[in-house]
VEXDREN-2710 file (C-alpha; in Angstrom, 1 decimal):
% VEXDREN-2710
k/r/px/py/pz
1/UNK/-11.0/6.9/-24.5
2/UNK/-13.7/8.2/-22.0
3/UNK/-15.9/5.7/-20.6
4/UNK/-19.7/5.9/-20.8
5/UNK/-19.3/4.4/-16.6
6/UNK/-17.2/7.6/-15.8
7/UNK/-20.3/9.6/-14.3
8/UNK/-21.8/6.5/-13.1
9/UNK/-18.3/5.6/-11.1
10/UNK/-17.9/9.3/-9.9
11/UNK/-21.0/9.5/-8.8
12/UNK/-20.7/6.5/-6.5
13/UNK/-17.1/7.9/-5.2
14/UNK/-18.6/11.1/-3.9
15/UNK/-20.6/9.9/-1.9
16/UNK/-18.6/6.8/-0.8
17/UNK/-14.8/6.8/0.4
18/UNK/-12.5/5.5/-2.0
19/UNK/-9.4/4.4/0.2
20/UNK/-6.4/4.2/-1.1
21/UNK/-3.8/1.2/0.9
22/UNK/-0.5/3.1/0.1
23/UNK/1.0/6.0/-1.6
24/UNK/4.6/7.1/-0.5
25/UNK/4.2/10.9/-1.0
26/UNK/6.2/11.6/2.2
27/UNK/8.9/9.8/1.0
28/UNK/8.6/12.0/-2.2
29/UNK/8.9/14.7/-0.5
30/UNK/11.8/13.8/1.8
31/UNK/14.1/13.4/-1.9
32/UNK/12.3/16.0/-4.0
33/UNK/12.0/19.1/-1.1
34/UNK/13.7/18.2/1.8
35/UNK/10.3/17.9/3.7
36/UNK/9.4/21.9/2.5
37/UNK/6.2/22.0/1.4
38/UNK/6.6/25.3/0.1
39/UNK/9.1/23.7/-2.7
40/UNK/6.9/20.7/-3.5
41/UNK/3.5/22.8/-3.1
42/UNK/0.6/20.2/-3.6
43/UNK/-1.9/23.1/-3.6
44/UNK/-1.1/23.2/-7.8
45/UNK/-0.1/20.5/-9.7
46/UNK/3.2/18.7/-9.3
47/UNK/3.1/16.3/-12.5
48/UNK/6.6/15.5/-13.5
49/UNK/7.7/15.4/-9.8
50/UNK/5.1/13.2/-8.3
51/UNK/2.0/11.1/-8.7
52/UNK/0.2/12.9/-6.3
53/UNK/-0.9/16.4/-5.5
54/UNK/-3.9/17.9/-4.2
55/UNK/-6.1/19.3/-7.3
56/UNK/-5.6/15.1/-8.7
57/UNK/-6.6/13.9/-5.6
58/UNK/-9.6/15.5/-5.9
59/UNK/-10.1/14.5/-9.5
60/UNK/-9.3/11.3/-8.6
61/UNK/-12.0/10.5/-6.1
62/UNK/-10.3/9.6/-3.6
63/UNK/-11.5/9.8/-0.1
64/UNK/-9.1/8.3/2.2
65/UNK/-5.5/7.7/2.0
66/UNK/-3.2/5.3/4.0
67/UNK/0.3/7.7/3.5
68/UNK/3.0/5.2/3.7
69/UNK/5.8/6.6/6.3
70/UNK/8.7/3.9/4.4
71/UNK/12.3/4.3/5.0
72/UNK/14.4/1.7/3.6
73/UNK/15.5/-1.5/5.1
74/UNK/18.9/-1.0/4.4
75/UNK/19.1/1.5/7.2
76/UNK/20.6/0.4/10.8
77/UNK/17.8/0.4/13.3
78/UNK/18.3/3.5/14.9
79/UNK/18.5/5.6/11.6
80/UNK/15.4/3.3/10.6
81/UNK/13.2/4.6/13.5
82/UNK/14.7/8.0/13.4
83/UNK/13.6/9.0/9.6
84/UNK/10.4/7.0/10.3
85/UNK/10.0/9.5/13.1
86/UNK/10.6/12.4/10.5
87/UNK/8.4/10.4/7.7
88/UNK/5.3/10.6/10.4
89/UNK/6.7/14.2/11.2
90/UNK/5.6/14.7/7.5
91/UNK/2.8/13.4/7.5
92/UNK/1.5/15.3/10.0
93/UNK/3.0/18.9/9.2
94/UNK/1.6/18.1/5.5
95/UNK/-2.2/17.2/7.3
96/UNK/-2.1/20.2/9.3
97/UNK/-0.8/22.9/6.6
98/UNK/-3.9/21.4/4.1
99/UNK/-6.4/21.3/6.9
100/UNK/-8.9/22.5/4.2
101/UNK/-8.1/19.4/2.2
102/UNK/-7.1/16.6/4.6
103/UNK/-8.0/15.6/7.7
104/UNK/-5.9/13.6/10.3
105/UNK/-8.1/10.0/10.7
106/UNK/-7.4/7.0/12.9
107/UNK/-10.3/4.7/12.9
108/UNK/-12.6/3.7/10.4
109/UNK/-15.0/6.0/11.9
110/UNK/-12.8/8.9/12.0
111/UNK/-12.6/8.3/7.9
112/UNK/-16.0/8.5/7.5
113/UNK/-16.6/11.6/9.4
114/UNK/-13.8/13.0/7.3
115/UNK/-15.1/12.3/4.5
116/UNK/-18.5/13.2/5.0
117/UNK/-16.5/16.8/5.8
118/UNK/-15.3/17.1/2.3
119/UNK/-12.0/16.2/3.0
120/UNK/-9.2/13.5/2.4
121/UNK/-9.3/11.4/5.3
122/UNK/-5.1/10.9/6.3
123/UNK/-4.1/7.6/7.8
124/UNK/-0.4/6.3/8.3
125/UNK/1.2/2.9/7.7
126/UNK/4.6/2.1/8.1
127/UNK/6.4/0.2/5.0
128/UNK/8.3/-2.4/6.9
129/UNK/9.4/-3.9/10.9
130/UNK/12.8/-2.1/10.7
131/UNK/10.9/0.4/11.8
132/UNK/10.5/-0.6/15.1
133/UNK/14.1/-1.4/15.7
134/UNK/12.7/-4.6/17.2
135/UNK/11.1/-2.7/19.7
136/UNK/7.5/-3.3/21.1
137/UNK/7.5/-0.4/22.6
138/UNK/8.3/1.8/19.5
139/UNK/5.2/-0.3/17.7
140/UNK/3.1/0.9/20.6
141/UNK/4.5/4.7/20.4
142/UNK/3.8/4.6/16.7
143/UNK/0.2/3.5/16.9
144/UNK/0.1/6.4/19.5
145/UNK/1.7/9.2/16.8
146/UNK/-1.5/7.5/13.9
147/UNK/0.0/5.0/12.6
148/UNK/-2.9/1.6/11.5
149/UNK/-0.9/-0.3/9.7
150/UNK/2.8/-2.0/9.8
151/UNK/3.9/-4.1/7.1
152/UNK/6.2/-6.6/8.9
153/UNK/8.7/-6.8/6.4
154/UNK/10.0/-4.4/3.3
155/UNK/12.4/-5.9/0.9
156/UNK/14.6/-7.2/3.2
157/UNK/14.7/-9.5/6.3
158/UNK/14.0/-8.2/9.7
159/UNK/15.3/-10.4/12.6
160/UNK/12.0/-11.8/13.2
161/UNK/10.2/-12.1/9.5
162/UNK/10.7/-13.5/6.1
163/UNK/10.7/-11.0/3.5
164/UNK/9.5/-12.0/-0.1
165/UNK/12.5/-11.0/-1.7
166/UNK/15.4/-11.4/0.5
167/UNK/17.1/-15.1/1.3
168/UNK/14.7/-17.0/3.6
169/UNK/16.1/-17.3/7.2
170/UNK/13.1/-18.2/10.0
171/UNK/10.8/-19.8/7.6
172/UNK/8.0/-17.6/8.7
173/UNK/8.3/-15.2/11.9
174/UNK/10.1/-15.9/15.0
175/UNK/8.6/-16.1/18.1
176/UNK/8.9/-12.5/18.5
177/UNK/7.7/-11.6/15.1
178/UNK/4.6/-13.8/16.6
179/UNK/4.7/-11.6/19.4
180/UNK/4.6/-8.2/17.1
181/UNK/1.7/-9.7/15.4
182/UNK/-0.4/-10.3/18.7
183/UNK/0.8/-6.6/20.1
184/UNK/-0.7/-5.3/16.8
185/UNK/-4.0/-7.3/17.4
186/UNK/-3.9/-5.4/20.9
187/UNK/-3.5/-2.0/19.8
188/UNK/-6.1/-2.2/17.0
189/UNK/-3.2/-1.9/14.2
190/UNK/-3.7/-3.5/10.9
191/UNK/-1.1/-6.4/10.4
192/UNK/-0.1/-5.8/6.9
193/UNK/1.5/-8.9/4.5
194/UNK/2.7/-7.2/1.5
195/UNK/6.0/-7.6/1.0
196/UNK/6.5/-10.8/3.2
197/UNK/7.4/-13.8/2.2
198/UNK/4.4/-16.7/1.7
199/UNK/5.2/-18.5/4.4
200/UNK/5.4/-15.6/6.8
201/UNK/1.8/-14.8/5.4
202/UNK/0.9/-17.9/6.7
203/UNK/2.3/-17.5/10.1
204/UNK/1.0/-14.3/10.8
205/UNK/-2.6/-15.3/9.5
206/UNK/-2.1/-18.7/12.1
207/UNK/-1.3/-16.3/14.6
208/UNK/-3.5/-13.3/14.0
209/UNK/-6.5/-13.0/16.2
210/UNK/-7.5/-9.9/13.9
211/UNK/-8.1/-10.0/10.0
212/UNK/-5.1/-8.6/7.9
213/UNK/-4.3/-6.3/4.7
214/UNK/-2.1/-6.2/1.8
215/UNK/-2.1/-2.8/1.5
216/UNK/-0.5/-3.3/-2.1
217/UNK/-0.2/-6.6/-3.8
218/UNK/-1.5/-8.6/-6.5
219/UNK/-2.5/-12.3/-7.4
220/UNK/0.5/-14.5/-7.7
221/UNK/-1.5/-16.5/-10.1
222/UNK/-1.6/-14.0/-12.8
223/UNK/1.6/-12.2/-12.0
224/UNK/4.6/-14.6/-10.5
225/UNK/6.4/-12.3/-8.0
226/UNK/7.0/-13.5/-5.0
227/UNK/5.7/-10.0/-4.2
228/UNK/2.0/-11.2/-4.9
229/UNK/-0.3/-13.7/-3.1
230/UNK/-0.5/-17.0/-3.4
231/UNK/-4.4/-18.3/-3.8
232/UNK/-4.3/-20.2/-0.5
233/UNK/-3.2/-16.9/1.6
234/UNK/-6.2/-15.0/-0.4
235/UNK/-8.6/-18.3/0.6
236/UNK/-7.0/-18.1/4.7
237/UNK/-7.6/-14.3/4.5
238/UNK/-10.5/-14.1/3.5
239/UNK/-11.9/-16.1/5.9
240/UNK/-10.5/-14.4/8.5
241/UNK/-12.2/-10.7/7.2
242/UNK/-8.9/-9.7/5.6
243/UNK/-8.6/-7.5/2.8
244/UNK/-5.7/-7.5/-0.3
245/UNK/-5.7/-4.1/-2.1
246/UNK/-4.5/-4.2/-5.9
247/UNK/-1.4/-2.5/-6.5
248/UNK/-0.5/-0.7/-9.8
249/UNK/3.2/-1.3/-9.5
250/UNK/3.8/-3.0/-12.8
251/UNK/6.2/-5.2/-12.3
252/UNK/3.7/-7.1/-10.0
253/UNK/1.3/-6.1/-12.5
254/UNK/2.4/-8.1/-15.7
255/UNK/4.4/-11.1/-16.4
256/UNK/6.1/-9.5/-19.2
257/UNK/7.1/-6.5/-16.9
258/UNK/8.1/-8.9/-14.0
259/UNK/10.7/-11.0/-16.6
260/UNK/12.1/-8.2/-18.1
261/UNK/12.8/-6.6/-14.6
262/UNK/14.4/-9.8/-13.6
263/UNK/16.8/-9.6/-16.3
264/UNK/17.6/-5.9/-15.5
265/UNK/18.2/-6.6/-11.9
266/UNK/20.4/-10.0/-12.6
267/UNK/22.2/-7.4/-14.9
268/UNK/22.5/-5.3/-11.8
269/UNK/23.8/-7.7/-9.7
270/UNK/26.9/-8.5/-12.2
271/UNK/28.3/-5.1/-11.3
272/UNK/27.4/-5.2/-7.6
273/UNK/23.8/-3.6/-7.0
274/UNK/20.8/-5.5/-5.5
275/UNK/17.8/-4.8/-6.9
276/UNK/16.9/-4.4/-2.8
277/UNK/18.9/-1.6/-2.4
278/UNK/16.5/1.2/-3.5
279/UNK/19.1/3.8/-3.4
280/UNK/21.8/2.6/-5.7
281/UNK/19.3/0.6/-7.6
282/UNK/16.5/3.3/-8.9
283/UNK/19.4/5.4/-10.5
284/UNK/21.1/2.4/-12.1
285/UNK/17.6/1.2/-13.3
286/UNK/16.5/4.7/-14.8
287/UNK/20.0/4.2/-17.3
288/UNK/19.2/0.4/-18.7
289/UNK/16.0/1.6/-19.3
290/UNK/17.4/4.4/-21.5
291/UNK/19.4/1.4/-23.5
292/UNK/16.6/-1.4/-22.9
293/UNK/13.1/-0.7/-23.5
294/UNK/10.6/-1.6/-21.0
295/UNK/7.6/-3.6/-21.6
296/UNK/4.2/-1.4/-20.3
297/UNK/1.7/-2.5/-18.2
298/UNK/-1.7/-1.9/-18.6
299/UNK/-5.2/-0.4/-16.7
300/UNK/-6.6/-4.0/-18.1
301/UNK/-3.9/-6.4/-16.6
302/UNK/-4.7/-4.8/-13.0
303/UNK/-8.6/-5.6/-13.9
304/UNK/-7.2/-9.2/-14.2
305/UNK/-5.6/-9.2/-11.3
306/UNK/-9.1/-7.8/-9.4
307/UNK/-10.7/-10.2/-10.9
308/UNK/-8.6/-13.2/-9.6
309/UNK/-8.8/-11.6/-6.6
310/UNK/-12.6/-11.6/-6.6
311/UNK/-12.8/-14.9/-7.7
312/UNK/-10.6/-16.6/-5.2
313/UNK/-11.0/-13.9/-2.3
314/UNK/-14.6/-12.7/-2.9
315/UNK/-15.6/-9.0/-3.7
316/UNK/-15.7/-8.6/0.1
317/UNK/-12.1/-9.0/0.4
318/UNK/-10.9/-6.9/-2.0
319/UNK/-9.2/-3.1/-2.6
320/UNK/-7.4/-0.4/-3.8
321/UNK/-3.8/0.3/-3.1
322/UNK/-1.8/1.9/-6.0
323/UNK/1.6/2.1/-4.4
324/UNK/1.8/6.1/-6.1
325/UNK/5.1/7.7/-5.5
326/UNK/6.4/4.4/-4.6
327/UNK/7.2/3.5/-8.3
328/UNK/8.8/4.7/-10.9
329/UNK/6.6/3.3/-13.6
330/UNK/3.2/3.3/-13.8
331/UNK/0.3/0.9/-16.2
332/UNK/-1.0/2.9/-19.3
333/UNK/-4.4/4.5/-17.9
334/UNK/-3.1/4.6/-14.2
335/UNK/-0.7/7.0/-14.5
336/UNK/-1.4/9.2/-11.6
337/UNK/-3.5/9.6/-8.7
338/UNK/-6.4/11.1/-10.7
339/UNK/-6.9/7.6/-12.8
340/UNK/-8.9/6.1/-10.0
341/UNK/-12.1/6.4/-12.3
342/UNK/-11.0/5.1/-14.7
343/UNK/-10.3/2.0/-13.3
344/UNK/-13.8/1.5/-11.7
345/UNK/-15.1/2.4/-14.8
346/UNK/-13.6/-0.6/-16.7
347/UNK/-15.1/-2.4/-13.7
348/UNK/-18.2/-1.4/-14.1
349/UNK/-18.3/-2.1/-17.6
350/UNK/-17.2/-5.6/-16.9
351/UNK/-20.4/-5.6/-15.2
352/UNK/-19.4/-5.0/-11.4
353/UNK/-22.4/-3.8/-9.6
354/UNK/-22.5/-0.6/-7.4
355/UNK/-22.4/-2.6/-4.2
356/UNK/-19.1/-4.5/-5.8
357/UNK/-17.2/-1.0/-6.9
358/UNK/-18.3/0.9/-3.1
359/UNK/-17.2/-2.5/-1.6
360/UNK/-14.0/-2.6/-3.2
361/UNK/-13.3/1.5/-3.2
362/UNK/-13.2/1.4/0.0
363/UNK/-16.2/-0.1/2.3
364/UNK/-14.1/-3.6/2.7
365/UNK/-10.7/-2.1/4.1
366/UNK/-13.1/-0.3/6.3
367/UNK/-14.3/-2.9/7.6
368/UNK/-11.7/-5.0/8.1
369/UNK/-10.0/-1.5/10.1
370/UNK/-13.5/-1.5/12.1
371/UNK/-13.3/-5.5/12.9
372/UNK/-9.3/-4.7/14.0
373/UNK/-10.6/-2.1/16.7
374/UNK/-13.1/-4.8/17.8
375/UNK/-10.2/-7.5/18.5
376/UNK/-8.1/-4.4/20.4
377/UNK/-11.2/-3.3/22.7
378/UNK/-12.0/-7.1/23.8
379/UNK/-14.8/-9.0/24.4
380/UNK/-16.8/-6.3/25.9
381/UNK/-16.6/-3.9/22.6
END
C-alpha cells in the first residue's frame, strides 16, 4: 500500500539529509566482486546481490551515509587492521569513481554542504576495536584516512571491552578501553555502543566527555537482545546529547525473530558453529532456514521500537541506521535501501510532526557529530 504521507515525507527528505548510521556495502562488495566495481556496478540496479545501489539510494532519500568498513572479529589483529585498511580503501575508490553521486564528508558540516550539492554525503565507521589492533595510534591514523565513528566492540570481545554477545570478561572496558574512549573524544570520533555489552555502555558513557551513537540498535524493552539498549543507557545518553539509530536487522527487531534465531543458533552450536562466527555461520543459517521457516519482521515493529525510543530517549535523541548489506533478512516494507519513505511515512501518520521526522532523518546524529567536534577542538571552539 502507498501512503497518503509519501509526498509529504519526500518532500521533507529533499531538502533535509536523511543519514543513514550503517550500511556494510563495502563489505558486500569485498564477497560479491572482489572490490571491482565494474562487476558489482551500482550505477544500475543490483537487487538480488545487495541492498544498496545507486538509482535506490536516490529513491530512497537518503542523504548521508555512514559506510561501515567491518571486518570480522574472528580475524588476528594484524589481518584485522589490514582488510580494514582495504575496507576504507573501498570506500574511497567507490566515493571517488561516483563523484557525481557521492561525496567524501567528515564533519557534520562537510554533510551538509554535500548534500546541498546534490549528492550522498560518504562517511566511514568502523564495525568493531579489533580494528585497531589495540593500537592508539591506528585509531588516530583511521580518523586521519575519514573514519567518525568506532564501535568498540563487534560480536566478540576485544581485550579491553565487553561485547553483547560474547562471554563477559572486564565487566565494562579496561583501563585502556577507557583510554580509547577519551582518545576518541580527542580526535572528534563518534564513540559508538552498538554491539557492546550493557555494562560497557555504561562505562564508556561514565567516561565519555563527548555524547555517543548506536549507529544500529534497538530498544531492549521491546526486543530482548542483548544487542539492544537497555532504558537506563537510552536515559544516560540522552542526557549526554547522544543519539541511538533504529536498526532494521530483524532479529533485533521482533521477539518472535529473536527466539527463533536462538533456537537456530543453539542448533548451530550442537554441531560446532557459533552464531559469532559470521563466516561459517551465514551459510549454515541460509540451509535451516530452507528446512525451518522463519518468522518475518515487520516496517510496524521497527515503528515500535522508534517509538520506545522516543518515549524513553526523546525525539532529539533518536535515528536511522538500517544495518543494509549487513543482514541477510530484512522486515516486510524495509526491504532495501529505497524503503526509507516508507517508514517516515508510517511516522507521520502516527502523527510525528515535520520537526520530529527532519530531527530523526538525520538533524539529531548531526548534531551529536557537531557537539563531538566541539569536545575535540577544546574549550576555545
Amino acid at each position: 500500500m502507498t501512503s497518503d504521507q509519501l509526498p509529504r515525507v519526500e518532500t521533507l527528505l529533499r531538502e533535509h539529509p536523511l543519514v543513514d548510521g550503517h550500511n556494510d556495502l563495502a563489505w558486500a562488495a569485498r564477497k560479491h566482486a572482489a572490490y571491482d566495481w565494474d562487476v558489482l556496478d551500482i550505477t544500475r540496479s543490483t537487487a538480488g546481490t545487495t541492498h544498496t545501489d545507486l538509482p535506490r539510494l536516490r529513491q530512497g532519500c537518503v542523504g548521508a551515509q555512514f559506510w561501515s568498513v567491518f571486518v570480522p572479529s574472528t580475524l588476528p589483529p594484524d589481518q584485522a587492521v589490514i582488510q580494514t585498511l582495504e575496507q576504507v580503501d573501498a570506500v574511497h575508490t567507490m566515493v571517488g569513481r561516483y563523484a557525481d553521486r557521492l561525496g567524501l564528508a567528515t564533519s557534520a558540516e562537510q554533510v551538509r554542504q554535500v548534500f546541498a550539492s546534490g549528492r550522498v554525503a560518504s562517511l566511514m565507521g568502523a564495525e568493531g576495536g579489533h580494528s585497531i589492533g589495540c593500537s592508539l595510534g591506528v585509531l588516530r591514523m583511521l580518523h586521519r584516512l575519514g573514519g567518525r565513528y568506532l564501535t568498540l566492540t563487534h560480536n566478540d570481545n576485544t581485550p579491553w571491552a565487553d561485547s553483547a554477545t560474547d562471554e563477559p570478561v572486564l565487566g565494562g572496558l579496561s583501563e585502556f578501553g577507557r583510554e580509547v574512549v577519551r582518545q576518541m573524544n580527542r580526535l572528534g570520533m563518534l564513540v559508538d555502543l552498538s554491539h557492546v555489552s550493557a555494562d560497557t555502555m555504561r562505562d564508556a558513557l561514565a567516561t565519555s566527555s563527548a555524547p555517543v551513537i548506536f549507529s544500529h540498535s534497538g530498544a531492549q524493552a521491546v526486543c530482548d537482545s542483548p544487542r539492544n539498549v537497555p532504558d537506563d543507557v537510552l536515559v544516560t545518553m540522552a542526557q549526554a546529547g547522544g543519539t541511538c539509530m533504529a536498526v532494521f536487522a530483524p532479529q533485533f527487531v521482533s521477539q518472535e525473530v529473536r527466539d527463533w534465531r536462538e533456537e537456530a543458533a543453539a542448533s548451530a552450536a550442537q554441531e560446532g558453529i557459533a552464531a559469532t562466527d559470521l563466516e561459517r555461520f551465514e551459510p549454515w543459517m541460509a540451509g535451516h532456514r530452507q528446512q525451518h521457516r522463519e518468522p518475518q519482521a515487520t516496517l510496524a515493529q521497527v515503528v515500535e521500537h522508534l517509538e520506545h525510543l522516543r518515549e524513553v530517549a526523546g525525539v532529539e535523541h533518536i535515528g536511522i541506521g538500517g544495518d543494509y548489506d549487513g543482514v541477510s533478512t530484512l522486515p516486510m516494507g524495509l526491504e532495501d535501501v529505497s524503503r526509507y519513505p516508507h517508514l517516515f511515512a508510517a511516522l507521520a501518520e502516527r502523527g510525528w510532526s515535520d520537526a520530529d521526522l527532519v530531527a530523526v532523518a538525520g538533524g539529531n546524529v548531526l548534531r551529536t557529530l557537531a557537539d563531538a567536534e566541539d569536545v575535540a577542538r577544546g574549550p576555545a571552539g
